[in-house]
DRENPALUM-990150 format. One line per 4 residues: number of its first residue (from 1); their letters; for each residue x, y, z of N, C-alpha, C, O. Coordinates in steps of 0.05 Angstrom, whole numbers. Each point is the difference from the previous one (the first is absolute). Layout:
NUM	A	X:Y:Z:X:Y:Z:X:Y:Z:X:Y:Z  ...
//
This chain:
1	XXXX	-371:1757:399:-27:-8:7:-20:17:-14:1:25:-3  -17:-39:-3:-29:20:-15:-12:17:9:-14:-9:18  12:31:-20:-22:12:28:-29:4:-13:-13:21:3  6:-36:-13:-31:-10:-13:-6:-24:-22:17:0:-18
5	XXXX	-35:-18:17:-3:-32:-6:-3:14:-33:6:-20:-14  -10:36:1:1:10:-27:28:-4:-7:4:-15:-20  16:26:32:21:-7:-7:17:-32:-1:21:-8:-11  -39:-5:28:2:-29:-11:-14:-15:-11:5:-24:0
9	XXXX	-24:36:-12:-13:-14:-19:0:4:-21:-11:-13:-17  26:41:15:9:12:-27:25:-17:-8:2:1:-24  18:-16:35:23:-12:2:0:-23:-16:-12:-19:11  22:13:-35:-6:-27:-16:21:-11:12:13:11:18
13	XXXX	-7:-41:-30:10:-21:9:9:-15:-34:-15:-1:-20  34:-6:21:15:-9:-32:12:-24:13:18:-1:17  -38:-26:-32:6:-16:0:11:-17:-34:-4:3:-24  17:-18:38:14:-7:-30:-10:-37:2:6:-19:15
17	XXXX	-26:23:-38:-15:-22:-4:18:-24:-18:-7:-24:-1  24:31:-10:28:-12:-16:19:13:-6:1:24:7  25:-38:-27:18:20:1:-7:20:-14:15:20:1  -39:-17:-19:-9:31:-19:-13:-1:4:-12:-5:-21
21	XXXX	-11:7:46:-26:5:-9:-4:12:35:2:-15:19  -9:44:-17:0:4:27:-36:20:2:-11:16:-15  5:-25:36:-25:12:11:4:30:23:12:-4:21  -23:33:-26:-4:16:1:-23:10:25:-15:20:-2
25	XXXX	16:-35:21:-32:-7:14:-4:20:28:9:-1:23  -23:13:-33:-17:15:15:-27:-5:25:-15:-18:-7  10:26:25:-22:0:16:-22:12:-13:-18:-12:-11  21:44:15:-15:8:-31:14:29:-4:2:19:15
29	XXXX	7:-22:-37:13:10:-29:1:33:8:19:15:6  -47:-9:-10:-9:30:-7:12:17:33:4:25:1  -1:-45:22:5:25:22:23:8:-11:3:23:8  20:-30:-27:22:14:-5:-7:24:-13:8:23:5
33	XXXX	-28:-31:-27:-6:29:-10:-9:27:6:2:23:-8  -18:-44:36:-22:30:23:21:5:8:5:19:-15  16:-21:31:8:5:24:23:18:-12:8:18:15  6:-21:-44:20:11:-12:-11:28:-8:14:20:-1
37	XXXX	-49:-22:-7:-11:27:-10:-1:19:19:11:23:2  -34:-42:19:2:20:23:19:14:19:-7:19:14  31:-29:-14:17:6:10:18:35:-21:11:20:6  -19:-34:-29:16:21:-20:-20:27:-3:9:22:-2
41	XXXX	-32:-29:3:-22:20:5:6:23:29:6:24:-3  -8:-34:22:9:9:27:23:9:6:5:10:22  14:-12:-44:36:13:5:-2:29:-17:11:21:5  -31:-27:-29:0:13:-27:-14:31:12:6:23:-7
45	XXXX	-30:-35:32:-19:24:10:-23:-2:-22:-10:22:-4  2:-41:-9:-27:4:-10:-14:-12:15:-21:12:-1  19:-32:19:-18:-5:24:11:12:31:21:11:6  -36:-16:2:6:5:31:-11:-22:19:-21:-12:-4
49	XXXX	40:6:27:-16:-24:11:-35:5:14:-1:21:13  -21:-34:-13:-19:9:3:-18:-5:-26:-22:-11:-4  38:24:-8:-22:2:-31:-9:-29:-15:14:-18:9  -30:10:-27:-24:-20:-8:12:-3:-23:0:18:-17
53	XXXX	15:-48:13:5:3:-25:-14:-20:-14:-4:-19:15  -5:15:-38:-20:-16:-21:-1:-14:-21:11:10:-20  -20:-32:18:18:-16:-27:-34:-19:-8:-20:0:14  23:-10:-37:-9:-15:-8:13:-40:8:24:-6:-5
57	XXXX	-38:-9:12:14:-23:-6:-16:-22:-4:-24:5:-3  33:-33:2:-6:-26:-10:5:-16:25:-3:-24:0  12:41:25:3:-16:21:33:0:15:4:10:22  10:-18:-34:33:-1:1:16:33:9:18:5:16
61	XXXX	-30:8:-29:10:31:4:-15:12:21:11:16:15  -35:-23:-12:-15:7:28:4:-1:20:-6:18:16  24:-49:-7:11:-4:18:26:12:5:6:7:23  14:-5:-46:26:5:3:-6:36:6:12:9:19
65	XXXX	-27:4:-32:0:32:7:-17:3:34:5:20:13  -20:-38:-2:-5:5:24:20:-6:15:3:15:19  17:-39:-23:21:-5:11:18:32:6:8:10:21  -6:1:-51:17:14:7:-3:35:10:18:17:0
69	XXXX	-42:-15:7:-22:22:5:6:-13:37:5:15:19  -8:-35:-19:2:2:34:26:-6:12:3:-8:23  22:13:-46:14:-8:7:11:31:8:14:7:19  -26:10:-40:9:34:-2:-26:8:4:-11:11:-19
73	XXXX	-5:-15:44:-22:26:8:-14:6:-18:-10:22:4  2:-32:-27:-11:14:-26:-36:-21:4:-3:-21:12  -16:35:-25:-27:-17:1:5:0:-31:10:14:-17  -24:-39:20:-4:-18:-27:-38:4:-4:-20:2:14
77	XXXX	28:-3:-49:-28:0:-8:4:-20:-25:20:2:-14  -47:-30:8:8:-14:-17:-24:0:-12:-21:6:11  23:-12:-33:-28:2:-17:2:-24:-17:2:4:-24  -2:-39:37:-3:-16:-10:-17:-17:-18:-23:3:-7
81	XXXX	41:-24:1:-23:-17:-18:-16:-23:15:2:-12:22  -21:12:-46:-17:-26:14:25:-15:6:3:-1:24  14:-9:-36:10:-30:15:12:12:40:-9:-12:19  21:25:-17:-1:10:23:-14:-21:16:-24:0:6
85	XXXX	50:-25:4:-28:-7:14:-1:3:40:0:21:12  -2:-40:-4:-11:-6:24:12:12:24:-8:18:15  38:-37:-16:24:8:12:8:20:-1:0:13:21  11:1:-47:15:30:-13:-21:22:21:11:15:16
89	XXXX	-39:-17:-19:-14:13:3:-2:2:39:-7:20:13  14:-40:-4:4:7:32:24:4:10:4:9:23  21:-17:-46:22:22:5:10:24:0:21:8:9  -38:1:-21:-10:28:-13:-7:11:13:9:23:2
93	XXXX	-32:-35:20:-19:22:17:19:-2:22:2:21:13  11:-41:-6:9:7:24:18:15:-5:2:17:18  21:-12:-40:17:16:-9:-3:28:10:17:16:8  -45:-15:-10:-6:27:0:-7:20:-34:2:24:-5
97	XXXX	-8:-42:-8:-1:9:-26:-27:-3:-17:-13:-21:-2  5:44:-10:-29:-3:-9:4:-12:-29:16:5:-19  -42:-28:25:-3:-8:-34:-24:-9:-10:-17:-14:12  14:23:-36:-24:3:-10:9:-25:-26:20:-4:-13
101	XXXX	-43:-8:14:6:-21:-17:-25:2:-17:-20:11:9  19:-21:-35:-10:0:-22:-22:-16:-6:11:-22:-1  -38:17:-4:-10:-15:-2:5:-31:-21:16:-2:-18  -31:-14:27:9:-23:-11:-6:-2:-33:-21:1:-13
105	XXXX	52:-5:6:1:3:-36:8:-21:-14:22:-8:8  -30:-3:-25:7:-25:-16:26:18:-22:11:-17:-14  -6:34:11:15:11:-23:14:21:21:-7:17:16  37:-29:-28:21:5:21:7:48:-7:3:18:17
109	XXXX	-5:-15:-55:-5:11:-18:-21:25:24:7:22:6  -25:-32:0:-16:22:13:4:0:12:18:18:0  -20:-27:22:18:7:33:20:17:0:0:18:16  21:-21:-33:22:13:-3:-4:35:-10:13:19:9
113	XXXX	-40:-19:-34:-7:20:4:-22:23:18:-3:24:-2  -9:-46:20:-17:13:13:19:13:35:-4:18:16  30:-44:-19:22:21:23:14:23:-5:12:14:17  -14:-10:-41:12:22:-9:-7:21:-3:12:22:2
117	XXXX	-39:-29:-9:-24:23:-1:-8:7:31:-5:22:8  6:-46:7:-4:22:29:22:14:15:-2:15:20  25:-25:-33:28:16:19:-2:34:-13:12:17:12  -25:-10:-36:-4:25:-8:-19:7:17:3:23:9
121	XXXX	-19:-33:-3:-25:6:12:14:12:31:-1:23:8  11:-41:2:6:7:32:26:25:-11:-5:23:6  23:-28:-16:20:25:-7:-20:25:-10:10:22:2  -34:-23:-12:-10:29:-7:-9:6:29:10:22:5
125	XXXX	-25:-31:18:-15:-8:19:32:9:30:0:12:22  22:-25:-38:21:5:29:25:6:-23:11:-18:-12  -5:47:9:20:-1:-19:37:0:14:21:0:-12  -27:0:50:21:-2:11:14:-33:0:22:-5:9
129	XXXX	-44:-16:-23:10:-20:1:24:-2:-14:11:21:-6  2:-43:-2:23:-8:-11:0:-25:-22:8:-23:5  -13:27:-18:-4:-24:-27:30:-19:-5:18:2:-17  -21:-17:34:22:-18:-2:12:-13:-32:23:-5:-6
133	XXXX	-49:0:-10:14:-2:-33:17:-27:1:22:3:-9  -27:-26:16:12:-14:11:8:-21:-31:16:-18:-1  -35:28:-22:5:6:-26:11:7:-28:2:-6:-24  4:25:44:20:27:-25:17:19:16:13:17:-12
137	XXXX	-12:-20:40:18:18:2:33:-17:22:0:-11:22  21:18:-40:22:-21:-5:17:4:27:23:-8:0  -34:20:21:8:-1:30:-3:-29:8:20:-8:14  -36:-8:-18:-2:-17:6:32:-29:-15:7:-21:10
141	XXXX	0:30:-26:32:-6:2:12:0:28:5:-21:13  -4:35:-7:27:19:19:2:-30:19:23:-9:3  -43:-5:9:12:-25:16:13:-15:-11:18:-10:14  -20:-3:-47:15:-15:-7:38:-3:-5:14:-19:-5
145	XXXX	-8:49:9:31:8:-5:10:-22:21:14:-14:-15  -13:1:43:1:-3:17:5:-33:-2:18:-14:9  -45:7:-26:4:-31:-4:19:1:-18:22:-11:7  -23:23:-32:16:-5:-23:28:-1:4:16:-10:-17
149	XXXX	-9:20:36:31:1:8:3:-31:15:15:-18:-7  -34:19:31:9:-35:3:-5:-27:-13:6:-24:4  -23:37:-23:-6:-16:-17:40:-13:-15:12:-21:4  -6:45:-20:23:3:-13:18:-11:24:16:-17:-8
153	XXXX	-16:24:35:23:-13:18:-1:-33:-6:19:-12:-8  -43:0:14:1:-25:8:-1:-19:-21:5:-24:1  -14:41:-26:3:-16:-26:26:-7:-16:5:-18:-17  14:44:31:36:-6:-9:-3:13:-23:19:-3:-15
157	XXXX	-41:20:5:6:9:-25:4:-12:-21:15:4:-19  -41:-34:29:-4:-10:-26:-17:14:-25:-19:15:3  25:-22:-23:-23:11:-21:-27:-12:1:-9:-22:-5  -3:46:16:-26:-10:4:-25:2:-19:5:13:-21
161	XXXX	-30:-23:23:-24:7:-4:-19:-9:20:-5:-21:12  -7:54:-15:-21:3:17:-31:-10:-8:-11:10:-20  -1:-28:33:-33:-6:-3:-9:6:15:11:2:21  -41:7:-25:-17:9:17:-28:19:-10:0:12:-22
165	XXXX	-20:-11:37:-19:6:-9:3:31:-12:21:12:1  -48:0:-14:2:25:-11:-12:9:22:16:16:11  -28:-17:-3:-22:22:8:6:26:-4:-1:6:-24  5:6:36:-5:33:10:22:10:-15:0:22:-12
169	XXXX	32:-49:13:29:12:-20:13:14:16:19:13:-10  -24:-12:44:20:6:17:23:-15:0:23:4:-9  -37:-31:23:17:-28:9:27:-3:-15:22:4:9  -30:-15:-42:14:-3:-15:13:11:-12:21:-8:-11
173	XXXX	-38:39:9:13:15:-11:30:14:15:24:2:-7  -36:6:26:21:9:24:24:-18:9:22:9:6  -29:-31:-6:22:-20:11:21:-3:-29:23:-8:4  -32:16:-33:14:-12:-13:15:35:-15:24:1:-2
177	XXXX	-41:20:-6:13:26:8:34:-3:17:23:-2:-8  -36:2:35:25:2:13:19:-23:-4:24:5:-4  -34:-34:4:28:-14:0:12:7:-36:21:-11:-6  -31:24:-11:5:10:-29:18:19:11:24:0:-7
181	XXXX	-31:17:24:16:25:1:26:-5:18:20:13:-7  -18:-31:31:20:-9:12:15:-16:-28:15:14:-13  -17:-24:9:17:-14:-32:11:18:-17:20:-1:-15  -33:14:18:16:26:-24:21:20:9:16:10:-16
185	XXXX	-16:-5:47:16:16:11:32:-29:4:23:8:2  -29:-35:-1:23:-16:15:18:-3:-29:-10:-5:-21  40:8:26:9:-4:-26:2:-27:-24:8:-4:-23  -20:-11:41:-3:-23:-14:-18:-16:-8:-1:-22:-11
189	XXXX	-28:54:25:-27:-10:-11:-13:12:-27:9:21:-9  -30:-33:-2:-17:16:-13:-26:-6:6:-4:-20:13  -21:40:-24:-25:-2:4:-10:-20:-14:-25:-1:1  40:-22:-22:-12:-16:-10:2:-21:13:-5:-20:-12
193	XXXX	11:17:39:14:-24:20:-26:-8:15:-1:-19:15  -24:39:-22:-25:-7:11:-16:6:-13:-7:22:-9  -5:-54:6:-33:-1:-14:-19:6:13:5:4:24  -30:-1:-31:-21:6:5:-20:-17:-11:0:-3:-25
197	XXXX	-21:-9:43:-17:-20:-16:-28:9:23:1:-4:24  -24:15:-39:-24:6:7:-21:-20:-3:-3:-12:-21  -13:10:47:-16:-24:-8:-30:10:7:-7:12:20  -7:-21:-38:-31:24:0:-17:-30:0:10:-23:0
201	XXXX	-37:32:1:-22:-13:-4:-4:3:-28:13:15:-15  -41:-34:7:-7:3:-15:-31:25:4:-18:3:17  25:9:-42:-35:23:5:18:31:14:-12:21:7  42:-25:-6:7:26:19:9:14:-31:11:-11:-20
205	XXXX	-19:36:23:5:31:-20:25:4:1:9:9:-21  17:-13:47:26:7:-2:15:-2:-28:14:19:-7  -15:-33:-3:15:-18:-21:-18:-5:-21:6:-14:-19  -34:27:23:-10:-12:-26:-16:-23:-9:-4:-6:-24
209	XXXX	-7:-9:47:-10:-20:2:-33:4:5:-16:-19:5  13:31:-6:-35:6:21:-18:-15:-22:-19:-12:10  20:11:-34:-11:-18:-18:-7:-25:8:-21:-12:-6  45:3:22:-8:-26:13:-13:-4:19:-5:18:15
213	XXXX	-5:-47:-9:-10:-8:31:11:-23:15:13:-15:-15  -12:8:40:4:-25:10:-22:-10:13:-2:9:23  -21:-29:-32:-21:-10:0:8:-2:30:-20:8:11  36:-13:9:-7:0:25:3:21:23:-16:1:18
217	XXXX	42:19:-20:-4:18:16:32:10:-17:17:-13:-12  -22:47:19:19:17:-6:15:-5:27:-11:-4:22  45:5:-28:13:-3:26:1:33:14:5:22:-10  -9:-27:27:-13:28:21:33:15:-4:19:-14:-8
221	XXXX	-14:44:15:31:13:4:16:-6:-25:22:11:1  -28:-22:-19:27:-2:-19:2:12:-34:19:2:-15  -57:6:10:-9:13:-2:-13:13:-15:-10:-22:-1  -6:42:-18:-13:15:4:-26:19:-19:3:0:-24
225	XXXX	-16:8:30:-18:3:-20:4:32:-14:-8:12:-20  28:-5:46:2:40:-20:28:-5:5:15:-17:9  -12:45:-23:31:-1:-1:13:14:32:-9:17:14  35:-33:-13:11:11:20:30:24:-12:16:2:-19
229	XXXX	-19:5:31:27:24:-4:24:-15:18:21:10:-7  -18:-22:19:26:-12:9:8:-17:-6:21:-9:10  -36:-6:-32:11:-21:-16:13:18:-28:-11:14:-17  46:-21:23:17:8:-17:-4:-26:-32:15:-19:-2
233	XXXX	-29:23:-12:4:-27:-13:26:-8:-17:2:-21:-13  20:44:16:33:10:-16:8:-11:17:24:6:1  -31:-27:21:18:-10:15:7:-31:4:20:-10:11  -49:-6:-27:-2:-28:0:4:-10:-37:-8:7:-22
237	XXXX	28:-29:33:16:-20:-24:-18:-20:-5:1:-14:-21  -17:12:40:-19:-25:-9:-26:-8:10:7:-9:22  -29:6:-23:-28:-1:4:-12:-24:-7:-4:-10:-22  -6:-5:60:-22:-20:-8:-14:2:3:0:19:17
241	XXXX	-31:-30:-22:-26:-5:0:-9:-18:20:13:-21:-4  -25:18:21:1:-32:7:-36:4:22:-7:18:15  -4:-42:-21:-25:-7:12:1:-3:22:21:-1:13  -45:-1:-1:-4:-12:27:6:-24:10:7:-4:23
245	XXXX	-10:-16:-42:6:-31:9:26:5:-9:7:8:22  11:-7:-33:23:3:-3:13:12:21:20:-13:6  -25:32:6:6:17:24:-5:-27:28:16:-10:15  -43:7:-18:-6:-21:20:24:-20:0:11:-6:21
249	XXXX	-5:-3:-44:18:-26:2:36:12:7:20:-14:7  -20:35:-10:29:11:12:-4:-1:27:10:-16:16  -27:34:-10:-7:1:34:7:-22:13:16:-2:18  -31:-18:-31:-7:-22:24:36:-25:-10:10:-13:17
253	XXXX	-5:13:-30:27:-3:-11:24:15:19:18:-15:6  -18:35:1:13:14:21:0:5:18:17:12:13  -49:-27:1:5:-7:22:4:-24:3:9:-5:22  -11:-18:-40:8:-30:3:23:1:1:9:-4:22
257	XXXX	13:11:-44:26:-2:-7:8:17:23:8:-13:19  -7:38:-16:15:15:28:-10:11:18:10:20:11  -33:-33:-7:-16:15:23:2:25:6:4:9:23  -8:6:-47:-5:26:2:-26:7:-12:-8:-6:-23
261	XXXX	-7:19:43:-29:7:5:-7:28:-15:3:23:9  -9:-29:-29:0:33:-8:-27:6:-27:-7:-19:-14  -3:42:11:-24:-3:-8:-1:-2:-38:17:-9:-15  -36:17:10:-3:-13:-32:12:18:-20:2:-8:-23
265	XXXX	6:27:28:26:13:-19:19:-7:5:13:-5:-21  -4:0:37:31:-10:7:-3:-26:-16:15:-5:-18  -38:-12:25:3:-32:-19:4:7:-38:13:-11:-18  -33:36:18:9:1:-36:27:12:-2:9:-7:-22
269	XXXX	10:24:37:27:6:10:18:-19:-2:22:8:-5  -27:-37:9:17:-19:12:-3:-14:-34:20:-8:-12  -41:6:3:-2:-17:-22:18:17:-25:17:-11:-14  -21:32:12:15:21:-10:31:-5:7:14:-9:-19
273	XXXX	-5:11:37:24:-4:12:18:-21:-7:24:0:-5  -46:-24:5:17:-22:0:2:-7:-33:18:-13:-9  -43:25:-9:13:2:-29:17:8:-13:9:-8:-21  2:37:42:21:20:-17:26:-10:21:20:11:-8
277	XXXX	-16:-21:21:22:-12:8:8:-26:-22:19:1:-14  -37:-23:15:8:-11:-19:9:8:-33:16:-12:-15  -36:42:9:7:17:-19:29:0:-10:11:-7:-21  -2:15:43:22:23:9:7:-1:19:-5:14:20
281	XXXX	34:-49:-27:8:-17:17:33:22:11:17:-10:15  -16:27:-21:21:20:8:-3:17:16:16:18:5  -42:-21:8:-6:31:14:-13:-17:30:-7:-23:1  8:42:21:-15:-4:21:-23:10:3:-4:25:0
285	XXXX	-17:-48:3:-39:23:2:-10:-2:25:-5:-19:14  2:50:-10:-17:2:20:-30:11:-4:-6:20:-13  -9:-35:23:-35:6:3:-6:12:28:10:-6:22  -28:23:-28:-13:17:29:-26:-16:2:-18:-4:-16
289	XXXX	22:-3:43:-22:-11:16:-11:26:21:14:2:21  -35:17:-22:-13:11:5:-16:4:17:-3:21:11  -14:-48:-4:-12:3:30:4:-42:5:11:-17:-13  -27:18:41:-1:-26:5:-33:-18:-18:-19:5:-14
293	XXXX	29:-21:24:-27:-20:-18:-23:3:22:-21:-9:-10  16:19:34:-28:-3:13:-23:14:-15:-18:-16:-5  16:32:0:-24:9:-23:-5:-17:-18:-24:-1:-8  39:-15:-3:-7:-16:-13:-1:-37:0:6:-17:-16
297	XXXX	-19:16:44:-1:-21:9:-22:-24:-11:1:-24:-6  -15:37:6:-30:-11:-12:-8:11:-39:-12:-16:-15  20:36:7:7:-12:-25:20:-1:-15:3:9:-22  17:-25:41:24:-7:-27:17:-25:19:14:-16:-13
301	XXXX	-15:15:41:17:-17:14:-21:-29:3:6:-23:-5  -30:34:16:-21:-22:4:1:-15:-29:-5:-24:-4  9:34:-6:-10:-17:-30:28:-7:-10:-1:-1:-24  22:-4:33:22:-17:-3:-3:-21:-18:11:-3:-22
305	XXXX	-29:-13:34:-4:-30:-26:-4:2:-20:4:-20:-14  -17:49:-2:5:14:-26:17:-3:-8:5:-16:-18  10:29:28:25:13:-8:23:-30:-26:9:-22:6  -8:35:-28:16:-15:-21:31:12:6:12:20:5
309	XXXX	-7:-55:-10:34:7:-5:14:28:-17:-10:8:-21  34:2:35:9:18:-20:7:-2:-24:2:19:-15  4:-50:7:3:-9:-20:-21:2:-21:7:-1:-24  -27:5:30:-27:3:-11:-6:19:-14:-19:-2:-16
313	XXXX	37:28:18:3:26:-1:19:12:-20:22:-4:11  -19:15:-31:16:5:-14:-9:32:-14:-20:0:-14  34:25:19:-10:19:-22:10:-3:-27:20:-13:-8  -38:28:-4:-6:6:-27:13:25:-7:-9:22:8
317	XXXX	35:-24:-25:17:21:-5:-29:16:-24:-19:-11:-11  26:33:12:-15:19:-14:10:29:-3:7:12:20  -6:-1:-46:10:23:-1:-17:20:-12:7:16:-17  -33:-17:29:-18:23:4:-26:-2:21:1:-22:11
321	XXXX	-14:32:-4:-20:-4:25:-25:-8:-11:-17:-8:15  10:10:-50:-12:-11:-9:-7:-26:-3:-22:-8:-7  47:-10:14:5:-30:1:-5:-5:27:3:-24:2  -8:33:17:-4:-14:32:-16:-20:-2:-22:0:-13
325	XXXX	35:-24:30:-14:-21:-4:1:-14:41:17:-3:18  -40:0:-20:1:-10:29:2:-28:8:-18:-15:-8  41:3:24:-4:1:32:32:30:-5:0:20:14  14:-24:-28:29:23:2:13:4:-23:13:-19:-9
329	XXXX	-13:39:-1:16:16:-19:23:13:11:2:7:24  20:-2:-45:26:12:8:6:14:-28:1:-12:-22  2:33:26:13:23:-19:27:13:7:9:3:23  -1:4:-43:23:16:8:-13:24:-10:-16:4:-18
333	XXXX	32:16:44:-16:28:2:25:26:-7:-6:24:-4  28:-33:3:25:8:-1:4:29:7:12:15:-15  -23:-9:35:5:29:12:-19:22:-20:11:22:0  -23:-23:-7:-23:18:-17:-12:17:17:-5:-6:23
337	XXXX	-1:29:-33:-24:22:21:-20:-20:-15:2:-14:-21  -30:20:47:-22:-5:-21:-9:18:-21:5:24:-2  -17:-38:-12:-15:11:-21:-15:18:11:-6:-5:23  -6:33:-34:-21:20:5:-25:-14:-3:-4:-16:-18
341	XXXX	-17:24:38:-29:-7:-1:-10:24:5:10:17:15  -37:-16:-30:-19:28:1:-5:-12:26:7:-23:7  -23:44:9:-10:12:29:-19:-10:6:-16:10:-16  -1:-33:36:-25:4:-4:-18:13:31:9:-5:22
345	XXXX	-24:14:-23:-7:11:24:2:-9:26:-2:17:18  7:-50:-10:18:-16:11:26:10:7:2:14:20  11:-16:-29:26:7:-5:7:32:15:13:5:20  -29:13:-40:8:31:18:-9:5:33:4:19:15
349	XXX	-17:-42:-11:-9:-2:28:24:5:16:5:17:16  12:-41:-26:26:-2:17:22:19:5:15:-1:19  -14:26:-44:15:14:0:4:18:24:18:17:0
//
């Protein structure tokens, strides 16, 4: 039995949408990551229960680190973004968790640096706080060892590949780390028995894309305008691009076809998914579905009658980031570090 609702909502659910193609689905995603940090923080003796710990977020991590702050006695401090909206924000207070949210920004690019700029601000101001780093520092792994093993139970130790968003480079990174490293210890596995397939927006810096735009909206969480330190990029075989309407038309596609409700990364996840299965008719794919679709009710579910067949949809193989072409591009990324980029005062923020 649970002895707190974090631990069941941290709990995914692996549904198998055909014989290769299985869904990864989450309530929301990131309490695995809070609840794995904070817990490893509190064994380690760098927090103590009582103490204020602090993060930057986009909404998703806000909730999962209050979750796991009241799950372990700890106060939460959040220093959100404008999107932050309505709901998040009265879960929050009653949580018991302070949050300061950002004024309203048309440029996702500033927000990002004006949260960053004030979490220095309150750490010069409260230096007993605790900078959660929910970014760059690779504690936030430590929950995924846990799935990756039942992942490997219930899959039979098929050869897999993993889809799923970039963001932050926990999720994907972590889940595919360990099921790499379980493969290498079994005598009949190797680390090449799991792919890796990253799926970004268009306009996100991870990968090299920020050159671009998507004339309708950057997909929120998947990600990003600075660099993150927990995105391993030596760890992904393959990288798509993919728009908003494109994303829209997975979404709403996945909940027609299997009534699974889940929000607008998961839909560019699924479109991804169902290419590299057909890809790579030998392997079993699993996509991470990350939170549910209610946030995104009104712009991406309401507008259903948009939504174009998947047929409609096809990426554009490309073997440089110079060629991105929108509604979805696909590169092969074949396990590469990234390339070095000079510093820009952005950037050392995060350090």
């Amino acid at each position: 039995m649970d002895q707190h609702v974090a631990e069941a909502i941290g709990r995914p659910d692996l549904i198998r949408l055909d014989d290769r193609l299985v869904c990864l689905r989450f309530e929301t995603m990131k309490v695995v990551s809070a609840l794995a940090a904070v817990r490893h923080l509190l064994d380690t003796g760098v927090v103590r229960r009582g103490d204020t710990l602090l993060d930057s977020s986009s909404g998703i991590y806000a909730y999962a680190l209050a979750l796991a702050c009241h799950r372990h006695g700890m106060r939460c401090h959040i220093v959100g973004s404008t999107t932050v909206d309505h709901t998040l924000r009265t879960q929050l207070a009653v949580l018991g968790a302070t949050l300061e949210q950002m004024e309203p920004s048309s440029d996702l690019k500033l927000d990002q640096k004006r949260r960053v700029e004030r979490i220095h601000e309150i750490l010069a101001a409260h230096p007993e706080y605790h900078w959660m780093r929910q970014y760059h520092d690779d504690i936030h792994y430590l929950g995924y060892r846990a799935i990756a093993d039942r992942v490997r139970e219930e899959t039979g130790g098929a050869r897999l590949t993993v889809v799923g968003g970039v963001g932050s480079g926990a999720s994907t990174g972590a889940l595919t780390r360990y099921l790499r490293d379980r493969d290498a210890r079994t005598p009949r596995g190797a680390a090449g028995d799991v792919d890796l397939v990253g799926v970004q927006p268009f306009g996100s810096l991870t990968f090299g894309a920020q050159h671009t735009s998507d004339p309708e909206i950057i997909i929120a969480g998947i990600g990003s305008s600075i660099p993150f330190g927990n995105v391993s990029h030596e760890l992904y075989d393959t990288l798509h691009w993919i728009s908003f309407d494109a994303a829209l038309a997975g979404a709403v596609d996945l909940l027609r076809r299997h009534a699974l409700f889940a929000g607008l990364s998961t839909g560019a996840a699924y479109l991804a998914a169902r290419h590299e299965r057909e890809r790579r008719p030998g392997r079993t794919v699993l996509f991470i579905a990350p939170d549910t679709g209610h946030r995104y009710v009104d712009t991406v579910f309401a507008r259903h009658d948009e939504a174009a067949p998947l047929g409609h949809f096809t990426p554009q193989d490309i073997s440089d980031q110079t060629e991105l072409t929108l509604p979805w591009s696909r590169m092969p990324w074949n396990r590469r570090s990234h390339p070095p980029r000079e510093s820009t005062p952005m950037e050392s923020l995060t350090t």
